[in-house]
C-alpha atoms as one frame of an Amber mdcrd trajectory, in Angstrom:
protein
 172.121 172.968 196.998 174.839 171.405 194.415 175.627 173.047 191.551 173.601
 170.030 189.324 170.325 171.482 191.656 171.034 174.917 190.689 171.141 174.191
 186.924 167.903 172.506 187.416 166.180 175.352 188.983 167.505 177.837 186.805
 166.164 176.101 184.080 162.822 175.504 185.975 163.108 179.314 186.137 163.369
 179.956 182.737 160.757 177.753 181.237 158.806 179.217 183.490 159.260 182.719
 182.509 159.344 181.518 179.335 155.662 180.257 179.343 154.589 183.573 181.000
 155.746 185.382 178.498 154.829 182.989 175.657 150.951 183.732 176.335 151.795
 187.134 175.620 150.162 188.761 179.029 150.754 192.006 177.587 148.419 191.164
 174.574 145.773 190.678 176.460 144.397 193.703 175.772 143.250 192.664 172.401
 140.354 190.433 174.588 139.184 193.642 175.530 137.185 193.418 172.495 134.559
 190.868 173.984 133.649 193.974 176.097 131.963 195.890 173.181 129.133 193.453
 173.339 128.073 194.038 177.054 128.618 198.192 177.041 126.867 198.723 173.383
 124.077 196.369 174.272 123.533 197.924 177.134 124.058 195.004 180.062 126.913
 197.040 181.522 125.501 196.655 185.095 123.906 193.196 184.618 125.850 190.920
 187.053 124.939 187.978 184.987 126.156 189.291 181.842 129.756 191.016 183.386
 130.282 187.373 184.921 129.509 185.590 181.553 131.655 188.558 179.717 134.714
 187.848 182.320 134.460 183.992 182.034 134.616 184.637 178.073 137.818 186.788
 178.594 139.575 184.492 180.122 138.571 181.507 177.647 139.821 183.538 174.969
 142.995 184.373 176.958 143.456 180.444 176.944 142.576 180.341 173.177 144.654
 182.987 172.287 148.044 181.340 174.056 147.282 177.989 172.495 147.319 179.874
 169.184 150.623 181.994 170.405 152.304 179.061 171.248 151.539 177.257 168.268
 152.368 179.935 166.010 155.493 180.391 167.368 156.429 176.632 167.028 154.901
 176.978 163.543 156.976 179.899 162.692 160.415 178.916 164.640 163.247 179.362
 161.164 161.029 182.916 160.245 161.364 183.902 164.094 165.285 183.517 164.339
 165.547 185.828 161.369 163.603 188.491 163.000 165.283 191.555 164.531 162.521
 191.267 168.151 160.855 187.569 167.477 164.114 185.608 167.662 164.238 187.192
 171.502 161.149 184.966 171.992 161.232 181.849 174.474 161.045 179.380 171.801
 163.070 180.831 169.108 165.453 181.679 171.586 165.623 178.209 173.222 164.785
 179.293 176.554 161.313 176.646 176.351 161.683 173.418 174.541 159.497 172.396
 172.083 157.759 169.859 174.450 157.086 171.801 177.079 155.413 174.513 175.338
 153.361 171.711 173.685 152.165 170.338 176.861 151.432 173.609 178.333 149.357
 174.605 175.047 147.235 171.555 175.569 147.018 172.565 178.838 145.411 175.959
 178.102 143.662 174.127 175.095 141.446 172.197 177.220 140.762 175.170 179.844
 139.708 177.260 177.290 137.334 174.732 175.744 136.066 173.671 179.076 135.098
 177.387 179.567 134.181 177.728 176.133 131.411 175.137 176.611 130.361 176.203
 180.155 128.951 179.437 178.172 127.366 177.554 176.133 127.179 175.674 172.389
 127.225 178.421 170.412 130.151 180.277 172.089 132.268 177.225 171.728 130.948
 177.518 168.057 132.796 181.047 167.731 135.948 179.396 169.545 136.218 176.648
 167.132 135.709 179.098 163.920 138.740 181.343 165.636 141.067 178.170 166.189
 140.200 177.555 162.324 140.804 180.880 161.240 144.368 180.334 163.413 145.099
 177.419 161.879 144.172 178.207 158.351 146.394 181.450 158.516 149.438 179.481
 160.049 149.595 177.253 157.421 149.097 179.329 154.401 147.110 182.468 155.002
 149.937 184.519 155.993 151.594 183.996 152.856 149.185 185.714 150.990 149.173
 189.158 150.327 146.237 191.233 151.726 144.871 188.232 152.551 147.208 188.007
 155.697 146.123 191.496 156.730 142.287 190.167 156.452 142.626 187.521 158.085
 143.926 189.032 161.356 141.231 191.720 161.237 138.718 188.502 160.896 140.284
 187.360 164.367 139.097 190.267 165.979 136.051 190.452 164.628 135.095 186.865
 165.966 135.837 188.387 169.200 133.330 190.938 169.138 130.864 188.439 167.891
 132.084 186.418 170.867 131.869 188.767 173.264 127.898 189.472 172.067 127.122
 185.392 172.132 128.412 185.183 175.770 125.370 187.740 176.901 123.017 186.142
 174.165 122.182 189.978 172.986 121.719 191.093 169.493 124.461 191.539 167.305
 124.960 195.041 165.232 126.147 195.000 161.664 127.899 198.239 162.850 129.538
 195.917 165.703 131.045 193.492 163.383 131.947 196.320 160.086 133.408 198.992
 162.616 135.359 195.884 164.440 136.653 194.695 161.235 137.868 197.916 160.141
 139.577 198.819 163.542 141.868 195.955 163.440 142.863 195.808 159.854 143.572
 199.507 159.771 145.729 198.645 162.898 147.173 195.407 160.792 148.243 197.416
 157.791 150.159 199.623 160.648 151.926 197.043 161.446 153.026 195.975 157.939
 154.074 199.088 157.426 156.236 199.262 160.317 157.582 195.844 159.846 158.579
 197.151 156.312 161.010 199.796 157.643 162.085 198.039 160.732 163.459 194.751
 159.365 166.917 194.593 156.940 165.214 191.188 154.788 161.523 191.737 155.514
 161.020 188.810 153.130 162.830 186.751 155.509 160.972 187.551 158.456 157.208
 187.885 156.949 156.839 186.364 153.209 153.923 189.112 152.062 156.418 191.825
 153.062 158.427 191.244 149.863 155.270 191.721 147.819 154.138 194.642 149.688
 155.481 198.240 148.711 155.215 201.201 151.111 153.348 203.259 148.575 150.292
 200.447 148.414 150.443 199.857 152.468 150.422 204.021 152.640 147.106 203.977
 150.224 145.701 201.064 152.038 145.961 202.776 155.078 144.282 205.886 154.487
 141.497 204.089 152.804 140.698 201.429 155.526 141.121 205.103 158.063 138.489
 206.625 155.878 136.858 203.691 155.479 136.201 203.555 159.077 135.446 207.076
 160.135 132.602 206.887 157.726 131.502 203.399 158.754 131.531 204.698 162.712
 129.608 207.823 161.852 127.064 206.441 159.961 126.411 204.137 163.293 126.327
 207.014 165.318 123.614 208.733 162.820 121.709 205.773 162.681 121.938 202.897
 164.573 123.685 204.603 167.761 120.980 206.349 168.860 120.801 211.053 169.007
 123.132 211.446 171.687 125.789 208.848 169.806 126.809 211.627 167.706 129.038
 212.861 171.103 131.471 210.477 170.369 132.193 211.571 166.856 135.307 214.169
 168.244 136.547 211.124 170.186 136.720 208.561 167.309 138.145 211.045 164.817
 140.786 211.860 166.874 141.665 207.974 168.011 142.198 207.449 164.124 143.742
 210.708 162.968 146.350 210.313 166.182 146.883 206.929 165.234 147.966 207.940
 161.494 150.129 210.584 162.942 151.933 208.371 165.003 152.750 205.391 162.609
 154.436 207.824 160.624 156.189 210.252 162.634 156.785 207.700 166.072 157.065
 204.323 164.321 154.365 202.901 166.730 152.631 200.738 164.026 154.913 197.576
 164.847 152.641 196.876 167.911 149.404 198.608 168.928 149.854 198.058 172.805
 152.270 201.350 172.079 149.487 203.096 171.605 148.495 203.029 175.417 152.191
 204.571 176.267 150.627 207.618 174.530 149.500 210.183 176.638 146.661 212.264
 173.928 145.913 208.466 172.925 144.963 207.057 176.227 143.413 210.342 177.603
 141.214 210.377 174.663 140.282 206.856 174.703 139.304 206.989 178.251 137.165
 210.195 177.562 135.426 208.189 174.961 134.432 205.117 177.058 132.973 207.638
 179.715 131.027 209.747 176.676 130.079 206.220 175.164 128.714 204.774 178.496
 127.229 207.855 179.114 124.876 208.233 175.754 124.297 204.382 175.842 122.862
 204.590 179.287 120.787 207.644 178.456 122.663 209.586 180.936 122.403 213.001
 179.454 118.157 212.459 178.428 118.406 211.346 182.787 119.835 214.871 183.316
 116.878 216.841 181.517 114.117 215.125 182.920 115.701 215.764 185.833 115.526
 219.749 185.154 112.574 219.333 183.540
């Protein structure tokens, strides 16, 4: 191959790559959230439902890297001025402009293709979370505390996703416990963000209106907030077994505080699966969650009854 071939392919290569790592793969995680739906409703083991669920999952994976790429066109000059986002394929050059447009539109139309397959109203829910995209692209995130909301409002629409996809009912507790989750995990972030960057003004506008003192207070109350908000469920919208999972969930968050403060995890939440008490605890939860949802332990006594 001449050297003019080579350049060609390494550059194939690299946009490649580039794309891959655009749609953040490693975020995907956050689509876990559509899952809350099937387990709490409990359609766990309805084939229907997990193939509805897993079609939704990947829509939303298709949503979400539309909204990546766009946000990362969208935020190019703020990007080159961050310490870790300037490493990213646009802001770094590796993907041109074009090509991660095409390739958005691309995933654009799968994801709305899918979107509609499950039906009217999910597409609904997929519109309302390109809005809320949109809207905090263009302004939003130059708002204090509004930013932080906004995010948390993404996730929540994924929840509420995840419950349209298996047309179940949707719990209040779903959508406030949700909410809370993610902006607890979003002022994390910002409070990370604070420490880590030289100009944190230059890389995120609110950050120069923020003060570590108001993101440490927010934090504690948005914790409380939602220990409170997750044990009421379990006393009375969970169900009597429910209450199992209050050690679980108290730890989650009380680990969580500990290590945005004394392992500077808050930057990115995926961290949080690198930690060992984290993980183990999470897992312990699902099984204690699936467990009391599907009236395994009230099983067991009839059973010895």
């Amino acid at each position: 191959m001449s050297p003019r071939g080579y350049a060609v392919q390494n550059r194939l290569v690299g946009s490649v790559t580039g794309l891959l790592r655009e749609i953040r793969p490693w975020q995907w995680y956050k689509q876990s959230v559509l899952l809350l739906g099937i387990v709490f409703s409990g359609s766990l083991f309805d084939p229907a439902a997990v193939a509805n669920v897993a079609i939704a999952i990947v829509a939303f994976c298709a949503i979400a890297g539309t909204t990546y790429i766009g946000n990362d066109i969208a935020d190019l000059e703020a990007d080159r001025n961050h310490p870790r986002k300037r490493h990213r394929p646009i802001a770094s050059g590796q993907v041109s402009i074009p090509v991660a447009v095409t390739f958005a539109a691309l995933l654009f139309a799968a994801g709305i293709a899918l979107s509609w397959y499950l039906g009217p109203l999910f597409l609904l829910v997929v519109v309302a979370y390109l809005v809320q995209n949109g809207l905090y692209s263009a302004f939003l995130k130059d708002l204090v505390l509004v930013d932080v909301l906004i995010v948390a409002v993404g996730f929540v629409l994924r929840a509420v996703a995840g419950v349209v996809a298996i047309d179940v009912f949707l719990s209040p507790w779903l959508v406030v416990c949700t909410f809370l989750t993610a902006l607890m995990l979003g002022i994390g972030k910002r409070r990370h963000e604070m420490d880590a960057v030289e100009d944190a003004a230059a890389s995120r506008a609110t950050l120069a209106e923020y003060t570590p003192e108001t993101l440490d207070h927010l934090f504690v109350v948005v914790l409380s907030a939602l220990i409170v908000s997750y044990s009421l469920y379990t006393f009375f919208g969970g169900g009597e077994w429910t209450m199992a999972t209050l050690p679980f969930a108290f730890f989650a968050a009380f680990r969580y505080h500990h290590l945005v403060y004394t392992r500077d995890v808050g930057g990115d939440p995926k961290y949080l699966f690198g930690d060992r008490p984290f993980r183990t605890n999470l897992a312990l939860w699902g099984v204690v969650v699936v467990g009391v949802r599907y009236r395994v332990p009230s099983r067991i006594l009839e059973v010895i009854a």
